[in-house]
C-alpha positions as CSV (number, residue, x, y, z in Angstrom):
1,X,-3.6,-5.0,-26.0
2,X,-3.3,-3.0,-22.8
3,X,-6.2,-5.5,-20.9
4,X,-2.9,-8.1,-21.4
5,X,-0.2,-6.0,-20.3
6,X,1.2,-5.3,-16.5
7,X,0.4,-2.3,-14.9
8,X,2.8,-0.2,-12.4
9,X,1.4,1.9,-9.6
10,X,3.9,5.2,-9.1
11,X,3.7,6.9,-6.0
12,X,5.1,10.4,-5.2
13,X,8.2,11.1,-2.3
14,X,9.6,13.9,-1.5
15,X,12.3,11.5,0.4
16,X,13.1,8.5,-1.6
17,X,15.2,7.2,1.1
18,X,12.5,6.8,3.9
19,X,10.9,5.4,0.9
20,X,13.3,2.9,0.4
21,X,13.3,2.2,3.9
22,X,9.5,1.5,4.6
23,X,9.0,-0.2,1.7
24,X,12.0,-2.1,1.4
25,X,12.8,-2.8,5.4
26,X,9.3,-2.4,6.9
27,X,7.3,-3.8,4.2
28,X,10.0,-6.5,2.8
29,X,9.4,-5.6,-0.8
30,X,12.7,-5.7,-2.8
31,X,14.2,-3.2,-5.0
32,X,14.4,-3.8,-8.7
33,X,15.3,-0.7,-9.6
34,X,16.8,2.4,-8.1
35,X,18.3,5.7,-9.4
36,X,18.3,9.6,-8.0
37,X,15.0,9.9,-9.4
38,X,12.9,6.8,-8.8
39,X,12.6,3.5,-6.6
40,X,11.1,0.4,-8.4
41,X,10.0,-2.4,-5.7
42,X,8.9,-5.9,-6.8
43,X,5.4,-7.0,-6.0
44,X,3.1,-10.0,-6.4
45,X,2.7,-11.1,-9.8
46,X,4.2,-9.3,-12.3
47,X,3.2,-6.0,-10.4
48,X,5.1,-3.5,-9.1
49,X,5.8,-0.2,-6.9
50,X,7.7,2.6,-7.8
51,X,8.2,5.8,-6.0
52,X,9.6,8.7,-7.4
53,X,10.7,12.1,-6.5
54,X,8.6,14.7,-5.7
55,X,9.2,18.3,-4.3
56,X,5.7,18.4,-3.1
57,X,4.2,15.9,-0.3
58,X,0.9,14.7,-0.9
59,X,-2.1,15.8,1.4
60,X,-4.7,13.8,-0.3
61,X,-6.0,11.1,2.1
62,X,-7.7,9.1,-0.5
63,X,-6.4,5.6,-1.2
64,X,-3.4,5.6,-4.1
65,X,-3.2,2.3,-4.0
66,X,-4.3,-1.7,-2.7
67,X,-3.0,-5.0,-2.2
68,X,-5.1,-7.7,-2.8
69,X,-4.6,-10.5,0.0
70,X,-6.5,-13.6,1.8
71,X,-5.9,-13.0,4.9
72,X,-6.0,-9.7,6.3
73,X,-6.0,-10.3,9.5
74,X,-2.3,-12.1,9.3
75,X,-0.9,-9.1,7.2
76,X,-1.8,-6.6,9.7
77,X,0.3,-8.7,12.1
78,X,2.8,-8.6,9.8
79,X,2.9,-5.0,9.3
80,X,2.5,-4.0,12.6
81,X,5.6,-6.7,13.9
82,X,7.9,-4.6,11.2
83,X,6.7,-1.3,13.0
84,X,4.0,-0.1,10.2
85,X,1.7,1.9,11.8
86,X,-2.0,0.9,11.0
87,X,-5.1,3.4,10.4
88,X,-7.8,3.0,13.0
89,X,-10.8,5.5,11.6
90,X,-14.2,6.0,13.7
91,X,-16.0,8.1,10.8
92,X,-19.5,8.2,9.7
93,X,-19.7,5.7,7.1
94,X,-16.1,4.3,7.6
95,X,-15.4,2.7,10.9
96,X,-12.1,0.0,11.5
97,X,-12.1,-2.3,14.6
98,X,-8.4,-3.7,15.0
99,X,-7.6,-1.6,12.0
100,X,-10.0,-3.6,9.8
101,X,-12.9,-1.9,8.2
102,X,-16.2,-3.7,6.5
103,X,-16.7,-2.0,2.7
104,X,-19.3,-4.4,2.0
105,X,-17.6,-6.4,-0.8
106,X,-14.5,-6.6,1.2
107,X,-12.6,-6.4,4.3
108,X,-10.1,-3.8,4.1
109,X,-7.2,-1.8,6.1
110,X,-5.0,1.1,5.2
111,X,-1.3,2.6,6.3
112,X,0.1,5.9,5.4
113,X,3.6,5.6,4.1
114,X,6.0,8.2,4.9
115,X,5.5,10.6,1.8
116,X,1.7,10.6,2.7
117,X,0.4,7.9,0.3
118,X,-2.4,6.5,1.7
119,X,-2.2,2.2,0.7
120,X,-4.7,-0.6,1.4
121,X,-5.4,-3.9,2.1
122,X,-8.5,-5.4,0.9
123,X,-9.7,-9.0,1.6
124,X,-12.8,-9.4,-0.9
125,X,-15.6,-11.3,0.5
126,X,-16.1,-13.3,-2.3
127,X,-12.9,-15.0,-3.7
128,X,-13.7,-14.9,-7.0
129,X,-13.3,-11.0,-7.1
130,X,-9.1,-11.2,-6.1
């Protein structure tokens, strides 16, 4: 049953309103549903975001989360015209040119949102995979 049904990502903030900000203004994602507690933001599909409260910032730098897209490239250009700040990394193994790294199966980019959550961008080489 579950291999049918929508999955949410939730993300942690320890300051839902910069949340609401960046993901609402500087990402254009609208809210579906906000309380004290939690921030729900529509994504592609039937997918969505939601971010709630935290006391404790995250200091993990691994990825929480991706968006699927076809065109990298053009998103980054988004992003950085609404004032997100892409990651450039020059790292054994993990090196971005334009803030676009090669993983092998897939193009991919990353930003860190203002609670610390690391999100990506991947482009997969071979359509079939998105």
């Amino acid at each position: 049953m579950l291999a049918k049904a929508p999955i949410d990502v939730m993300l942690t903030a320890t300051d839902l309103a910069a949340a609401k900000g960046f993901y609402g203004d500087m990402i254009g994602l609208e809210i579906l549903i906000e309380t004290e507690e939690f921030v729900t933001f529509r994504c592609g599909g039937d997918s969505r975001l939601v971010l709630t409260r935290s006391t404790v910032r995250t200091d993990e730098q691994q990825t929480k989360a991706s968006w699927r897209v076809a065109d990298i490239a053009a998103e980054i250009t988004e992003l950085r015209a609404r004032g997100v700040e892409v990651a450039e990394y020059d790292e054994p193994g993990l090196r971005t040119v334009d803030g676009v790294a090669d993983v092998g199966f897939a193009l991919a980019a990353w930003f860190v949102d203002p609670a610390g959550n690391t999100i990506g961008l991947l482009q997969f080489k071979d359509q079939g995979l998105a």
